[in-house]
N, C-alpha and C positions, 0 to 999 in steps of 0.2 A: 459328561457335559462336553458338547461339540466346543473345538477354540473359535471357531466362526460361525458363532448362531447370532441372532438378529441383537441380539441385548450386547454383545459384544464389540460387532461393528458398529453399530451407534455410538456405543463408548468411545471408540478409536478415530472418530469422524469428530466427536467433540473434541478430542484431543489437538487435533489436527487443526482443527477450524483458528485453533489460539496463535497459531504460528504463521510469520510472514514467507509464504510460497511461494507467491506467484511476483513476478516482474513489470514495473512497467518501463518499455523502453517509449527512447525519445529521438528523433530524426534531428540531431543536432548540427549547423555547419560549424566550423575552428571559432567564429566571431562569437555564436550561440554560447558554444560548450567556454570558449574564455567570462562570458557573461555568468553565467550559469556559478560557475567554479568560483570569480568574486564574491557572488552572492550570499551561495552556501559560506565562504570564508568569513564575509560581514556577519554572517549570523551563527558564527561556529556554528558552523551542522555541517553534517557531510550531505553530500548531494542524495543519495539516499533520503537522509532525514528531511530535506528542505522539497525533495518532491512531494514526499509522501504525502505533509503535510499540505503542501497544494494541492492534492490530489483530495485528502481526504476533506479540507473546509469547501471543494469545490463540491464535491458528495452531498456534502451538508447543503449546501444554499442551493443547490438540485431540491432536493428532496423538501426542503423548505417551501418553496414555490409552487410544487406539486400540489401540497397539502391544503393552500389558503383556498 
């Protein structure tokens, strides 16, 4: 059995699909990034977490819209 036949790399592509990779960056000025850093603090979350989640309900209400 080949290590890289087609049934195997689909596996590892699922695998993969589960884990956060990719980045999103942001063009912050000092004023932004102090805004930003209260924010996440108000809401304990690290900036990470408090993007994310903007990032991902704005996905949703994108794709919401799409649909109707």
């Amino acid at each position: 059995m080949a290590l890289l036949d087609e049934k195997n790399l689909a596996g590892e592509a699922a695998k993969r699909a589960r884990f956060r990779v990719h980045h999103v960056r942001t063009k912050l000025n000092q004023a932004e990034l102090h805004e930003l850093e209260a924010l996440a603090a108000k809401r304990k979350q690290t900036q990470g977490e408090l993007m994310r989640g903007l990032v991902l309900r704005k996905i949703g209400r994108a794709s919401c819209r799409e649909r109707v």
